[in-house]
Structures are given as structure tokens and as C-alpha cells.
N, C-alpha and C positions, 0 to 999 in steps of 0.2 A: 504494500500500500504506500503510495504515494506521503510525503510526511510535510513538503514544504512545497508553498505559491506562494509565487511571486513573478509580478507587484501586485501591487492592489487597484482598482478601477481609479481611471484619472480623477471622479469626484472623491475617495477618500483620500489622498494626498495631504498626508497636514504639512504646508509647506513651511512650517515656521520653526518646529520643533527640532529637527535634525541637524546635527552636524554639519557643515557644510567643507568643503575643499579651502576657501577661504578661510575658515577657521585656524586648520592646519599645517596652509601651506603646499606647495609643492617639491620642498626639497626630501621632506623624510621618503614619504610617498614615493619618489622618484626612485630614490634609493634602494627600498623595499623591492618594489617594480623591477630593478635590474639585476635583485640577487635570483632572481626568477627568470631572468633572462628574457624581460619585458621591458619594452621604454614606455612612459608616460606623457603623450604630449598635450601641452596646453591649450585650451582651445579662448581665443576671445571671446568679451563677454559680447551676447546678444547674437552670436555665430551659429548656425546648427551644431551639432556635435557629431564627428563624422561616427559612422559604424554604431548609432544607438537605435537600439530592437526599439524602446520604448519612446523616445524623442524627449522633447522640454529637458530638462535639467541630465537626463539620465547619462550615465559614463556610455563608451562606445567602444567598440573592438573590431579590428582590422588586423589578420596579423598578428604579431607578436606585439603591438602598439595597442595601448589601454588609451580612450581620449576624455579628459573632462574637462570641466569649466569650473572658475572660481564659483558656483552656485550649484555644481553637482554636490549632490551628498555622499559621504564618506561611506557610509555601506554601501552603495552604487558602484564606486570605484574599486570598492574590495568584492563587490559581488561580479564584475565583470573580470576584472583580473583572475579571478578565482576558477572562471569558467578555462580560460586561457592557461590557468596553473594545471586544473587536472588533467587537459587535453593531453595526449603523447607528442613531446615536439614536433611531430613529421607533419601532425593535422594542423598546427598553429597557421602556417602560411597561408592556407585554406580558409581561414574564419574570415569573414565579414557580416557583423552585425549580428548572424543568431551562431553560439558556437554550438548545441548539442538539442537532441530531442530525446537524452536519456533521463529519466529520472534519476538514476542514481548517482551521473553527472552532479545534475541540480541538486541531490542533498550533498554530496561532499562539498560542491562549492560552497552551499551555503555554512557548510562547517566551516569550513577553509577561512570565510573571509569572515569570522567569529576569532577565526586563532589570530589571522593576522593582525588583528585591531590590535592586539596586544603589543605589537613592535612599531604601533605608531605612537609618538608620544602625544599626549592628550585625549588620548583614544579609550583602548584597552575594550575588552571583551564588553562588560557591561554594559557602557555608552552603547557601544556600537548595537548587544541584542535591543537594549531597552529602544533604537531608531529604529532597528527593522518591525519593530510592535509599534510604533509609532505610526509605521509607514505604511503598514496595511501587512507584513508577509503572515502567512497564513500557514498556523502550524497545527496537526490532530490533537496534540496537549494543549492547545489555547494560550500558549506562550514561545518565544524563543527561546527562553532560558529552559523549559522544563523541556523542549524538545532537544536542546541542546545537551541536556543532562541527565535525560532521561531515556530520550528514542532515535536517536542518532549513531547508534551502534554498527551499524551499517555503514555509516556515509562513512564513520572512523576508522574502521576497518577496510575500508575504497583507500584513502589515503594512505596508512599504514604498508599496507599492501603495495602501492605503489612510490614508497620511500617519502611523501611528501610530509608528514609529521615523524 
């Protein structure tokens, strides 16, 4: 069964609550981004954002190229990064805009970019679950955190498995 959706319909968007890239910064992010063997390019403000499934604000993927905006949200850009993290390098060059139609992709990612919060500063796990419950993702425990902590054995074991934790 399926354990994680996302996003949520463009009406519930709480556009206010979330972390945003501006927040943060683009240098850690960037960093992070290249230990993974990913760049992060900046997109100006009011620009479209190349390679986003979802459009307005959302990060975008091209390639091994993560794209956000000073007003993408920092789950966004660890949730697209994420998708690009558990791909096998060979498929990377191949992505534009949607990377997988696998579930169990989509829950490791969405694991993936819970862990990496942690190695941003100002971030960290908690921030980052308590925006995706902000943001509408939709988990069978009614939270990030208890799906994180609770029903994610799987996705853990995806990564695990393939050396990424």
C-alpha cells in the first residue's frame, strides 16, 4: 500500500508557513546537492522554474540539475533532489521534470529528503516533517512524523539497500 502523496491540490497550499530557499540560502544546499553528485541552479525571481512537475514555486529536475527559486520551499528542493538521489546514475540524464512512476521510489524519496534536512543548517528533520504536514503530503498514519517513525520500513530498507543511508 501506497504510504505517501504528494502534493496536495493547489487550493490547500499554505503559502506562508514553510521554509522557504531564501531562508536558507543557497550555498549549504548547493553543497549538499554536489556531494550527491547534483548541481543546484538558481532560478530568478518571477522566472518559471525549469523541469517542475508541479509549477509556481515548486523545485524542478533536469538531469542531474535540481532548479529552485528564492521562494521554492525547502522540502521541494529536498523532495526533488531526492527523487534524482535514488535514481541509478545511468537514469539521471534521462529525467526531465517527472523522475519515476514507482511508489516505492516516492517513499524512499520522501524518506531521503527527511534525512537530509538534517545536514542543512537551520533545517533539520523536524522543520522540514512539521512543512510537509503543512503542505498538504498525505501520509496513512495522518502524520509525517508517525509515518516516518512508524511505516517507512520499506522506503528504509530501499535506501539501505542501495548504500544511500
Amino acid at each position: 500500500m501506497h504510504s505517501a502523496t504528494y502534493p496536495p491540490s493547489d487550493s490547500d497550499k499554505p503559502a506562508s508557513t514553510v521554509m522557504r530557499m531564501e531562508q536558507i540560502g543557497f550555498e549549504a544546499p548547493t553543497a549538499l546537492l554536489a556531494r550527491h553528485g547534483l548541481q543546484l541552479q538558481r532560478v530568478a525571481a518571477g522566472e518559471p522554474i525549469p523541469g517542475s512537475f508541479w509549477g509556481d514555486e515548486e523545485a524542478g529536475i533536469i538531469g542531474n540539475t535540481v532548479y529552485a527559486r528564492d521562494d521554492t520551499p525547502v522540502h521541494s528542493l529536498l523532495h526533488e533532489a531526492g527523487h534524482l538521489i535514488v535514481l541509478p546514475q545511468e537514469r539521471r540524464p534521462d529525467v526531465h521534470t517527472d523522475a519515476t512512476d514507482s511508489i516505492e521510489e516516492e517513499d524512499a524519496t520522501c524518506y531521503l529528503q527527511i534525512v537530509l534536512a538534517d545536514q542543512l543548517p537551520g533545517v533539520g528533520r523536524a522543520r522540514l516533517m512539521a512543512d510537509m504536514d503543512a503542505w498538504g503530503y498525505s501520509f496513512r498514519l495522518g502524520s509525517t512524523r508517525a509515518w516516518f517513525e512508524q511505516d517507512a520500513g520499506e522506503a528504509l530498507k530501499f535506501l539501505q539497500e542501495r548504500g544511500l543511508i
